[in-house]
Legacy VTK file of the C-alpha trace (Angstrom):
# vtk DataFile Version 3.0
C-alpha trace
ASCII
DATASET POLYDATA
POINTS 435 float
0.937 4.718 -6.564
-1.488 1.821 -5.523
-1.113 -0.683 -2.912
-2.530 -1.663 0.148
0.695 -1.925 2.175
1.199 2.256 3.379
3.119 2.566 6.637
3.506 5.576 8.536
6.241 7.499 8.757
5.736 8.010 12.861
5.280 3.925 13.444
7.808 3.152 11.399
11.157 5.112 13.299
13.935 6.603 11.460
16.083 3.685 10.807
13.361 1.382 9.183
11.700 4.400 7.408
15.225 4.935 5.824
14.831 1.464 5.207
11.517 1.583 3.238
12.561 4.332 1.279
15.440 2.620 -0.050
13.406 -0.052 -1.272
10.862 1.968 -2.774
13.459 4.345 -4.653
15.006 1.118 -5.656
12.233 -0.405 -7.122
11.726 3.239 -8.644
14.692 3.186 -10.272
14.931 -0.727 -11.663
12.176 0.065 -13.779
13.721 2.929 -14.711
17.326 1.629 -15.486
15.543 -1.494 -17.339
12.206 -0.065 -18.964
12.990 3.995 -19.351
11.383 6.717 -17.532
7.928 5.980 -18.509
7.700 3.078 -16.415
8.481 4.018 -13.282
4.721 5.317 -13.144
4.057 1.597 -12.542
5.910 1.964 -8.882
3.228 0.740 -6.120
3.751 -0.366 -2.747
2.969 -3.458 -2.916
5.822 -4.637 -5.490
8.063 -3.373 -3.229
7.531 -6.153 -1.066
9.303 -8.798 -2.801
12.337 -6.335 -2.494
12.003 -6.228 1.290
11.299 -10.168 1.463
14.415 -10.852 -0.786
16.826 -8.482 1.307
15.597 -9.358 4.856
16.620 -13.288 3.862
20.251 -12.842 2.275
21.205 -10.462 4.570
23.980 -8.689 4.102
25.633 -9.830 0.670
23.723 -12.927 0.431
24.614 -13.532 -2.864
21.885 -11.778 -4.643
24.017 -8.831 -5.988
22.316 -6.373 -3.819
22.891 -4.477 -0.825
22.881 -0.263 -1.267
24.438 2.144 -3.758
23.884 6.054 -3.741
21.269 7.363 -6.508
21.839 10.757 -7.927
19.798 13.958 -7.183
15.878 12.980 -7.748
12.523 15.511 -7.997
10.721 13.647 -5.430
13.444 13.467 -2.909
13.542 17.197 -3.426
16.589 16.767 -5.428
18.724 15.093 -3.046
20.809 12.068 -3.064
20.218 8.784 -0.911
20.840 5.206 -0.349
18.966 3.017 -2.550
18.422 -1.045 -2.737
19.766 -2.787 -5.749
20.015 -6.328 -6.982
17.950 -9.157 -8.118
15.261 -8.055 -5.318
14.610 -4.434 -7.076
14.732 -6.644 -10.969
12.204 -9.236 -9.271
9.628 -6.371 -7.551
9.945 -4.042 -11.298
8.560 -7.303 -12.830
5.821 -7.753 -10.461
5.028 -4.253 -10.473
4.527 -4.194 -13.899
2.477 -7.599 -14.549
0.268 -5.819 -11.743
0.428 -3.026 -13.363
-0.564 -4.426 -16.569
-3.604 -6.557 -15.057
-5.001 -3.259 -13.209
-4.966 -1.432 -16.232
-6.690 -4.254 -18.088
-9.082 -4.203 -15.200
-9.550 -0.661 -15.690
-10.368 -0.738 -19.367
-12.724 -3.688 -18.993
-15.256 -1.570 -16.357
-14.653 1.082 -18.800
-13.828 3.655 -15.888
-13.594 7.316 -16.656
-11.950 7.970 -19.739
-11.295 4.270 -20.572
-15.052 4.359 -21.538
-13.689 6.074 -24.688
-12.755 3.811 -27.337
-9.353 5.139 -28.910
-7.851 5.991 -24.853
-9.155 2.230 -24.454
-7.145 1.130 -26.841
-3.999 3.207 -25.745
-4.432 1.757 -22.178
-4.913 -1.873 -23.782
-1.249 -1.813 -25.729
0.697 0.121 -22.654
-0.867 -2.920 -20.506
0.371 -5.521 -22.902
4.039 -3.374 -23.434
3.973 -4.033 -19.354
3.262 -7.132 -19.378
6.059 -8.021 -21.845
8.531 -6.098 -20.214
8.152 -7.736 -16.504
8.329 -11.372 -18.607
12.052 -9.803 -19.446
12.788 -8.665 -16.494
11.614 -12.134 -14.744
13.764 -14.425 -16.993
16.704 -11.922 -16.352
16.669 -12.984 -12.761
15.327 -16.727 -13.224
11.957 -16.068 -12.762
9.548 -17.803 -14.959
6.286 -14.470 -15.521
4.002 -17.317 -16.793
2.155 -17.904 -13.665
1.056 -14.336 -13.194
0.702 -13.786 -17.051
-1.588 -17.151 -16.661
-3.153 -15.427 -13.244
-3.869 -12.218 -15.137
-5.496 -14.017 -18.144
-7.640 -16.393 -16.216
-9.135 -13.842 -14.216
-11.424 -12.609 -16.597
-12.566 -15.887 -17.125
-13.160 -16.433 -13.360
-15.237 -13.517 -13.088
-17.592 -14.130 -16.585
-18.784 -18.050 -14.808
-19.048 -15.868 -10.607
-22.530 -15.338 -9.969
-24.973 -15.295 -6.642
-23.624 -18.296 -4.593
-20.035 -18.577 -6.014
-17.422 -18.474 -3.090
-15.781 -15.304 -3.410
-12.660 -17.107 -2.792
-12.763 -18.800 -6.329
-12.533 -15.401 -7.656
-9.721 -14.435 -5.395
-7.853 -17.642 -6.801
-5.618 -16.824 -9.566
-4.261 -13.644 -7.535
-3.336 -15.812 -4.621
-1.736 -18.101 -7.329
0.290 -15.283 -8.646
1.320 -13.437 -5.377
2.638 -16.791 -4.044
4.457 -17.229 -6.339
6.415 -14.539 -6.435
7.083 -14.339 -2.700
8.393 -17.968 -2.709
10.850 -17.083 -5.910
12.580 -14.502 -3.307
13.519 -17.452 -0.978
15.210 -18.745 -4.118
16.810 -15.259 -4.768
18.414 -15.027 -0.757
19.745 -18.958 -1.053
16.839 -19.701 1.300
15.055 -22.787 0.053
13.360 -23.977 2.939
11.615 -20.319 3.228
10.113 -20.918 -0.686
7.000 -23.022 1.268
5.799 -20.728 4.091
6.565 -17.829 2.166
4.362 -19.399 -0.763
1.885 -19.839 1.520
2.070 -15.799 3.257
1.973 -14.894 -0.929
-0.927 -16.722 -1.408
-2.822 -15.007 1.450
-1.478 -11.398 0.914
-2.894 -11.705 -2.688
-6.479 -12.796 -1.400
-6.310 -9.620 1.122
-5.320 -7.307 -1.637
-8.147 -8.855 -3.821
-10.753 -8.554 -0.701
-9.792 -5.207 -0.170
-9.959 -3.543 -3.363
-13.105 -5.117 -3.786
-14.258 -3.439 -0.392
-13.244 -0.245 -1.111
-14.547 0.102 -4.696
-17.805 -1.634 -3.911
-19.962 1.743 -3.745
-18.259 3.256 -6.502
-18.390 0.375 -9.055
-21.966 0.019 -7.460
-22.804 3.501 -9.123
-20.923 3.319 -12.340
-22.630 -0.595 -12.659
-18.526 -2.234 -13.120
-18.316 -5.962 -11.709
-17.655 -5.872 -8.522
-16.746 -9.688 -6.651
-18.255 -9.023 -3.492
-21.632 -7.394 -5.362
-21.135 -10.491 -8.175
-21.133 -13.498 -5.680
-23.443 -12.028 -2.813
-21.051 -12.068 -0.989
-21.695 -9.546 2.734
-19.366 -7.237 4.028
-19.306 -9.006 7.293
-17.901 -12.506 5.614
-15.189 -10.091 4.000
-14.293 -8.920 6.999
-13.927 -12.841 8.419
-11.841 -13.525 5.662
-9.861 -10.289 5.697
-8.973 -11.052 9.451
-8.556 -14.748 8.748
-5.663 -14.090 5.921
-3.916 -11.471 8.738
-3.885 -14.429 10.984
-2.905 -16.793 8.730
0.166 -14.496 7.183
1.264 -14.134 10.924
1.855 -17.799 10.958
3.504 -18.054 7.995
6.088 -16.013 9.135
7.274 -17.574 12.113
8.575 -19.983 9.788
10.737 -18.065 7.750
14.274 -17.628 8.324
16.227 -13.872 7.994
18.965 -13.198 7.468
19.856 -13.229 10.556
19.141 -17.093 10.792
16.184 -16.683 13.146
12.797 -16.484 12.594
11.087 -13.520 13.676
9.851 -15.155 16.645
13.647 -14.890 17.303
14.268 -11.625 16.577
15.869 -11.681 13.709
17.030 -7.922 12.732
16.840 -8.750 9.112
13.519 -8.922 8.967
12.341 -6.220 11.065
11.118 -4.225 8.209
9.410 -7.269 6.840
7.615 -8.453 9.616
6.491 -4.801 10.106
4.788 -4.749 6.949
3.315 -7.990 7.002
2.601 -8.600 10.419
1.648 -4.800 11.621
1.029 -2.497 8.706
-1.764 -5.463 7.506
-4.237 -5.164 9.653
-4.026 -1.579 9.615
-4.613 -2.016 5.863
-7.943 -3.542 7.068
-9.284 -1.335 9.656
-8.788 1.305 6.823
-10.383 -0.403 4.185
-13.267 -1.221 6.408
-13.437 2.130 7.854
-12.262 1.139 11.464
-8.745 2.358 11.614
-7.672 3.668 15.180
-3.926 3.457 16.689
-3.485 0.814 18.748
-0.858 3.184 21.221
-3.776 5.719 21.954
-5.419 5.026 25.045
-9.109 4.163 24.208
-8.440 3.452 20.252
-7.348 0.067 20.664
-8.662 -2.344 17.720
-11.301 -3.349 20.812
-11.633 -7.077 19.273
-9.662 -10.511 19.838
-8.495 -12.520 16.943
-11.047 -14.660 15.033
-13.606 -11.697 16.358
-14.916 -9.114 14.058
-14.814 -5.527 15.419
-18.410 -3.677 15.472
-19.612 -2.403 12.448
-18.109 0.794 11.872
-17.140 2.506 8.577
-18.501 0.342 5.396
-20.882 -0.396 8.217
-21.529 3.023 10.239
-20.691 6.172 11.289
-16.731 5.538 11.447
-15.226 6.017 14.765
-11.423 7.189 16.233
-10.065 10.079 16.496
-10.706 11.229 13.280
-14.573 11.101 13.388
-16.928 13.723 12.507
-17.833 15.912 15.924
-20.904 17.985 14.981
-20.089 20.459 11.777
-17.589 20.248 10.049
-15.287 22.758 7.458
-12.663 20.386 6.084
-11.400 23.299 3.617
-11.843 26.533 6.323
-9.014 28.084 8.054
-10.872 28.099 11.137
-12.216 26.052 13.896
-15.760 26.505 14.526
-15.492 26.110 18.416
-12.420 28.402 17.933
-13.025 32.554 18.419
-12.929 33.247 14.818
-15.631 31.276 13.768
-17.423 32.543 10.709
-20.709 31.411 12.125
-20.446 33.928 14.766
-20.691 37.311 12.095
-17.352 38.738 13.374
-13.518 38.619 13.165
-11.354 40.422 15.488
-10.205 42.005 12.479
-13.557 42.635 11.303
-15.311 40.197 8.881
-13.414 37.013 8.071
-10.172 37.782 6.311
-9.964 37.410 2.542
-9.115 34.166 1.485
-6.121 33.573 -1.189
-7.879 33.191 -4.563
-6.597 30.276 -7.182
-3.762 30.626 -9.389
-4.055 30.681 -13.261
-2.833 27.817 -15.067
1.214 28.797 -15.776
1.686 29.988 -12.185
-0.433 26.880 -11.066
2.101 25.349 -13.121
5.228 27.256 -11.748
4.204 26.213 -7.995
3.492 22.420 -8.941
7.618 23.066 -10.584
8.323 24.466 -6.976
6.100 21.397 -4.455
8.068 18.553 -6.917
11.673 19.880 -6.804
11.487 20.947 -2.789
9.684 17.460 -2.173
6.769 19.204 -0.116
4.354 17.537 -2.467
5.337 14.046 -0.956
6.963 14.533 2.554
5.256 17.710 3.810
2.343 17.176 6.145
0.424 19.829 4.610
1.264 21.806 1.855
-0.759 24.750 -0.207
-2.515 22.948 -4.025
-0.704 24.345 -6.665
-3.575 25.316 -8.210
-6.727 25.704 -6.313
-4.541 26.871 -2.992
-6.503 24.366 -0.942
-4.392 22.877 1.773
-3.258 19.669 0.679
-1.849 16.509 3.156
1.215 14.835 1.890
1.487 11.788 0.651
4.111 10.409 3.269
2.074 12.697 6.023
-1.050 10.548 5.628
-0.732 8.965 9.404
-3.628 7.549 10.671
-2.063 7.244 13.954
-4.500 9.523 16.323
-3.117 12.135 18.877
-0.224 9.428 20.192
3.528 9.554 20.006
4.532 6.910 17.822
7.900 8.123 18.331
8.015 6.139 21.753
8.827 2.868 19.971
10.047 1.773 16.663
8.284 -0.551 14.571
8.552 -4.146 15.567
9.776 -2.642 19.615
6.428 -1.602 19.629
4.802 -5.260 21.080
7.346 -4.512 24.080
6.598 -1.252 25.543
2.816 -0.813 24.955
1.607 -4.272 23.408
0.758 -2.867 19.892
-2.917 -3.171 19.686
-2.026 -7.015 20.971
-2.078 -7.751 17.436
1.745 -9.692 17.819
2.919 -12.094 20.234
6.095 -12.770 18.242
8.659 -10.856 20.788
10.120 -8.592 18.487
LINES 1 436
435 0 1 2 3 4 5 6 7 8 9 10 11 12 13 14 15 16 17 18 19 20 21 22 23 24 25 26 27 28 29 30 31 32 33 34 35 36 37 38 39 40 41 42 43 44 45 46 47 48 49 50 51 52 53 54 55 56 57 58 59 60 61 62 63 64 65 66 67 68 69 70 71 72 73 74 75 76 77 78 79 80 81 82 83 84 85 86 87 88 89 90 91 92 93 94 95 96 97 98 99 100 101 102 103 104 105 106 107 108 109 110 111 112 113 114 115 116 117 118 119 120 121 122 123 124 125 126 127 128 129 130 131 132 133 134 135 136 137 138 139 140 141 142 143 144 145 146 147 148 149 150 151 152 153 154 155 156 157 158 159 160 161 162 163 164 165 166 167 168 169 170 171 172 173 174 175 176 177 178 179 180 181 182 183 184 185 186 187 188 189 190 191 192 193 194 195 196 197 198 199 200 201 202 203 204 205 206 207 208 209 210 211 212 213 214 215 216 217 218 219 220 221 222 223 224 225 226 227 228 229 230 231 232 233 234 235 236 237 238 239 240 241 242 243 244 245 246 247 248 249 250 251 252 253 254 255 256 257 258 259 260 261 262 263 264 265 266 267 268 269 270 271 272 273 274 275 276 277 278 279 280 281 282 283 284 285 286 287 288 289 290 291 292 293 294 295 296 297 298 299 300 301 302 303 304 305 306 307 308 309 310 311 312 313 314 315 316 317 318 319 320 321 322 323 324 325 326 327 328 329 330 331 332 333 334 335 336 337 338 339 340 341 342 343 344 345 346 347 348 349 350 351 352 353 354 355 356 357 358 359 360 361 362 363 364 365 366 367 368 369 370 371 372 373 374 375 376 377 378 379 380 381 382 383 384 385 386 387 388 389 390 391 392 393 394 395 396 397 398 399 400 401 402 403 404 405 406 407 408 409 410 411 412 413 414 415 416 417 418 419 420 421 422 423 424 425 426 427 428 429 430 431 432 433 434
């Protein structure tokens, strides 16, 4: 799945992680129910979003034919039930997902990345993108929403990108995703009943899509760099420090916007609206996480010493994309990411002795149909997605998983949930909204 919106587990508490997952297996399933099995491989983060933004306004009820229902046994869930969000919210984020979907995949096939350089996979790739496109204009007009602004978005990109050179604002090129994420944020006050919302909610759209545009062009830089794919940042000359400014500035500005939205609750989240706890978590507090990874700063604000170190409207010190990155996960002197052992520990290779004598044998790799068998085995138990670390199928290498990815240091998360968090320890600073 893609996205830049990946909260962790530990920040998030029980309740709201429930919460997220609901949404998720929701928007999981909508594609599914609507577009068959193959498209729920279009599932990202990001779509999920809309979802979240469309719940936490109606409330409970709110007219939008949502609310919960219990899904049936699923692989990933290691073949358990749960509680999953339905509605127009789930239709709305399957037919983002899959215009995004489409456009990345038409993105893909236009740098001619990896085996999209080949000319019939090319043209596979080009007629699943246009299927996707298609099906999230059907899935838009089932729920009143008109796809022709991100269809428009998607086909005026490439446009954008052929007139960018040295000197262009990068922002020009960030334009017709802004134009599309807006508007799909400010359809979901339409969706909860919430008219008034559609304007600051267009305006928190618009921003999220220039982040997500800034960011993907961050981290691919290097690699589309080496392969020689257009890059914006590369294209318009544009340095990593003004991406940063701009990065920080659309935080900032999506902050804003949402002290003007109404929950469901009927306060804003200045107000503490409960509704939109999970929102204002993802938009507010997950964001500039998003940031600090992309730029190859992220720390956890609740560990003493790995505070963000920088006030607003202040870039951090160059680390990362910059430097040596910094935190708790830095490089300390030698490292053996794959080795069983610690080198400061008393069975370190480097010292020519075990306690056991030599260093003991390490598990060799599976051939392919027991590979396959234990890949059968990390699906149907779930350990592939919720275990922090799990053995690869295949080569045997320990493996992180994919909900155990927390980038939140040495501290205990645990101590407050989610939007609590600017209450007992001030959350990096990043909020003053009270909740």
């Amino acid at each position: 799945m893609f996205g830049i919106v990946r909260p962790c587990g530990h920040r998030l508490g029980d309740h709201l992680k429930a919460q997220w997952m609901a949404h998720l297996c929701g928007l999981c399933l909508a594609l599914r129910g609507d577009h068959g099995q193959f498209a729920r491989i279009v599932t990202n983060y990001d779509g999920l979003l809309v979802s979240v933004l469309t719940e936490a306004q109606a409330g409970d009820g709110g007219g939008t034919g949502g609310g919960r229902r219990t899904a049936g046994p699923c692989p990933l869930r290691g073949m358990r039930t749960a509680s999953v969000a339905q509605g127009e919210g789930a239709r709305l984020a399957a037919a983002v997902s899959l215009v995004l979907a489409s456009a990345k995949v038409r993105d893909h096939v236009a740098d001619g990345d990896g085996l999209l350089a080949r000319r019939p996979v090319a043209l596979a790739a080009r007629r699943a993108a246009a299927g996707w496109g298609r099906a999230g204009a059907r899935t838009g007009a089932a729920v009143g929403f008109d796809t022709a602004v991100l269809l428009d978005a998607v086909d005026r990109q490439a446009g954008v990108e052929a007139l960018a050179g040295p000197g262009t604002p990068v922002l020009a090129v960030t334009e017709p995703t802004e134009t599309a994420t807006a508007a799909a944020f400010a359809y979901t006050a339409h969706l909860a009943g919430r008219p008034a919302n559609a304007a600051p909610l267009a305006e928190a759209g618009r921003l999220f899509g220039r982040l997500a545009h800034l960011l993907d062009a961050v981290e691919d830089q290097a690699a589309d760099a080496a392969s020689g794919a257009w890059n914006p940042l590369t294209a318009t000359g544009t340095p990593l420090t003004e991406a940063r400014r701009l990065a920080d500035d659309a935080v900032h500005g999506i902050r804003l916007a949402l002290r003007e939205v109404a929950w469901g609750s009927g306060e804003s989240a200045r107000g503490r609206g409960a509704d939109g706890r999970l929102a204002h978590l993802l938009l507010a507090h997950e964001l500039p996480r998003s940031v600090d990874r992309a730029f190859g700063t992220a720390s956890c604000g609740h560990a003493p010493g790995h505070a963000s170190g920088h006030a607003p409207g202040h870039p951090p010190a160059p680390q990362g994309a910059f430097g040596p990155p910094q935190g708790p996960y830095a490089p300390q002197g030698p490292q053996h990411p794959h080795g069983p052992y610690d080198p400061a520990g008393p069975y370190d290779p480097s010292r020519g002795h075990h306690p056991l004598g030599g260093e003991p044998p390490r598990p060799g790799k599976r051939g392919f149909w027991a590979g396959c068998a234990a890949a059968v085995g990390l699906c149907c138990t779930c350990k592939a997605c919720c275990a922090d670390e799990f053995e690869g199928p295949w080569s045997r290498k320990k493996r992180e998983g994919a909900c155990g990815n927390c980038d939140c240091g040495d501290c205990d998360c645990s101590c407050c949930e989610a939007c609590q968090c600017c209450e007992c320890c001030e959350c990096c600073s990043c909020c003053d909204c009270g909740v």
